[in-house]
N, C-alpha and C positions, 0 to 999 in steps of 0.2 A: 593544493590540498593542505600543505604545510601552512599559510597563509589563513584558511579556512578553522584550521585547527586551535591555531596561537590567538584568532579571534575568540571563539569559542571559550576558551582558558580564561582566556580577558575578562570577558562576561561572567564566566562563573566565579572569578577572584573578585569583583567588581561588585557583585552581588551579594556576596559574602562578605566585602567588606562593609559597606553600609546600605544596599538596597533593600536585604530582610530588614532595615531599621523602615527605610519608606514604606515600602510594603505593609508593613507592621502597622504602622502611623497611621495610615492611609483606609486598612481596615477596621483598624479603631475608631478613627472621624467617621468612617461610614457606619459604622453600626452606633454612634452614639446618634447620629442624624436620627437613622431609622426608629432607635428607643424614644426620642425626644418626638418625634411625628407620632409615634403611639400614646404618648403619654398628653400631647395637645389634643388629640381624640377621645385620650379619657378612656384606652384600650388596654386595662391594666387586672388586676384583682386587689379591689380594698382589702383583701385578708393580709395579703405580702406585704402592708404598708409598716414601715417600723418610725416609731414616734420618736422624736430628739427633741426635750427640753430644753433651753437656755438659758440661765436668767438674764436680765439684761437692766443694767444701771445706768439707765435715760428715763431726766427729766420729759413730760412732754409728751408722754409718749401717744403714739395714734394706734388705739385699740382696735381691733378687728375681730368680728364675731364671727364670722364664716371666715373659710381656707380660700388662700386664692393659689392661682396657680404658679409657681416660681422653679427658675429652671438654676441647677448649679448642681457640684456633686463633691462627695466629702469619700474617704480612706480612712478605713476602722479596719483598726487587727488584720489588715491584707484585703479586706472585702471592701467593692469601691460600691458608696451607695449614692443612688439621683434622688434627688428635690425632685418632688412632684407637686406639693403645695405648704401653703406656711400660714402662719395666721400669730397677733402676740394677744396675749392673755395671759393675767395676773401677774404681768411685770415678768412672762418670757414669752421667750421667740418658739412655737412650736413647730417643729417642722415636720412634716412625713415624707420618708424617702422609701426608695424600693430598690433592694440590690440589685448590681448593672451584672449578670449574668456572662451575657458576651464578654464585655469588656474584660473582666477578670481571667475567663477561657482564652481569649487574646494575647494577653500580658502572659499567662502561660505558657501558649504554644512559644510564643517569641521568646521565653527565657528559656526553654528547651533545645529550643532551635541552636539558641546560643551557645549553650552549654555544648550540642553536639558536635556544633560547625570547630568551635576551638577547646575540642579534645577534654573539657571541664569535667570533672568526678564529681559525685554529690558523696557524702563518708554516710556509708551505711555499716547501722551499730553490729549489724547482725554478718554482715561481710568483711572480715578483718583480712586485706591484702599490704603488703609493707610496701609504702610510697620511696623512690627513692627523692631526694632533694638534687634537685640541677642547680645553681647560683648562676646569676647572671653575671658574666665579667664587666659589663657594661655600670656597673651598679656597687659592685665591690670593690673594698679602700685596698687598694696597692698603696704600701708606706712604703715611702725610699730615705735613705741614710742619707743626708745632705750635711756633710761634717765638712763645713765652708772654712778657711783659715784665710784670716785677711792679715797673715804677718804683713805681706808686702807694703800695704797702705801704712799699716804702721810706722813701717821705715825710712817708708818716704818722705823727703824733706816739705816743711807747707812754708811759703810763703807769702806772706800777707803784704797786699800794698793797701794803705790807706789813704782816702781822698776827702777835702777835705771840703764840704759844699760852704759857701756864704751866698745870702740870701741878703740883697739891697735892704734898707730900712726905709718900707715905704711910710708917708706923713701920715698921721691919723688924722682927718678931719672929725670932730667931735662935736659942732656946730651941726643943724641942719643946714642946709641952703635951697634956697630955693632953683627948680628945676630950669635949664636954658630954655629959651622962649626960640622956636621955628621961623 
C-alpha cells in the first residue's frame, strides 16, 4: 500500500513538474493540426479575416493578383493570429490571417494552471491584502570580515639564489647552401 502510494505521489510531482508542459504542447500541436485542416478546406468565415499590410523593399518583385494560400502565424497584443492566404501588391505583402481561438484559450488555461499548481497571486487593484516578503538564503550576500594580517611573511627572511644560464655561441651561416643530396 505504502509502495502503491509513494508511486502515485511520484506521478503527481512528476506531472506537475513538467508534464502539464507536454500536455499543454501536445494539445496545442493538436489543435493547431485541426485549425490548419480547416483552413486547407477553406472551412473558415471571410468576415473574421484581418488584413496585414507590409511594405516590402525588393527589387524584382513577382506580383500576384489573386491570394494564395500560406500557412504561418504571427502575436499581436497577446492575440496569436494564422495565415490563411497572402498575395504582394503595390510593392506590399498583403496577408489575411484569422485569430487562432484555441490556441490562445490553451496558452491560458496552461498559465492558470501554472499559477495555481505554484501557489502564484495575480495583484488585484481592487483587493488590497499585505504580502509578506520571504528572501531566499540561497540568493542573499552573507559579507564576512576577512581582516587577514600577513605580519608573519613580512618578517620572514627571503633568500634569493641566483643562477646564472650561458647559452653556447652557435655560428651563423649567412650564405645560403645548397641542400645534401640522398
Amino acid at each position: 500500500m505504502k509502495r502503491a502510494a509513494a508511486i502515485l505521489l511520484l506521478l503527481i510531482f512528476l506531472f506537475n513538474w513538467f508534464g502539464y508542459r507536454l500536455l499543454s504542447g501536445y494539445l496545442q500541436h493538436r489543435a493547431d493540426t485541426r485549425l490548419e485542416a480547416q483552413l486547407d478546406r477553406q472551412q473558415y468565415n471571410e468576415a473574421s479575416l484581418l488584413e496585414i499590410r507590409i511594405p516590402l523593399n525588393m527589387p524584382y518583385q513577382n506580383i500576384s493578383s489573386d491570394f494564395e494560400r500560406y500557412d504561418g502565424e504571427i502575436e499581436f497584443n497577446g492575440i496569436h493570429y494564422k495565415y490563411v492566404k497572402r498575395k504582394v501588391e503595390k510593392g506590399e505583402l498583403v496577408l489575411l490571417c484569422l485569430p487562432n481561438e484555441k490556441r490562445m484559450r490553451l496558452q491560458n488555461a496552461r498559465d492558470e494552471f501554472f499559477k495555481l499548481v505554484n501557489d502564484l497571486q495575480q495583484h488585484d487593484p481592487n483587493h488590497s491584502t499585505p504580502t509578506a516578503t520571504i528572501k531566499n538564503p540561497v540568493t542573499e550576500y552573507w559579507e564576512q570580515q576577512n581582516n587577514w594580517q600577513l605580519e608573519a611573511l613580512v618578517q620572514q627572511q627571503h633568500q634569493y639564489t641566483g643562477y646564472a644560464m650561458f647559452m653556447p655561441v652557435s655560428p651563423l651561416i649567412t650564405t645560403p647552401a645548397q641542400p645534401p643530396e640522398c
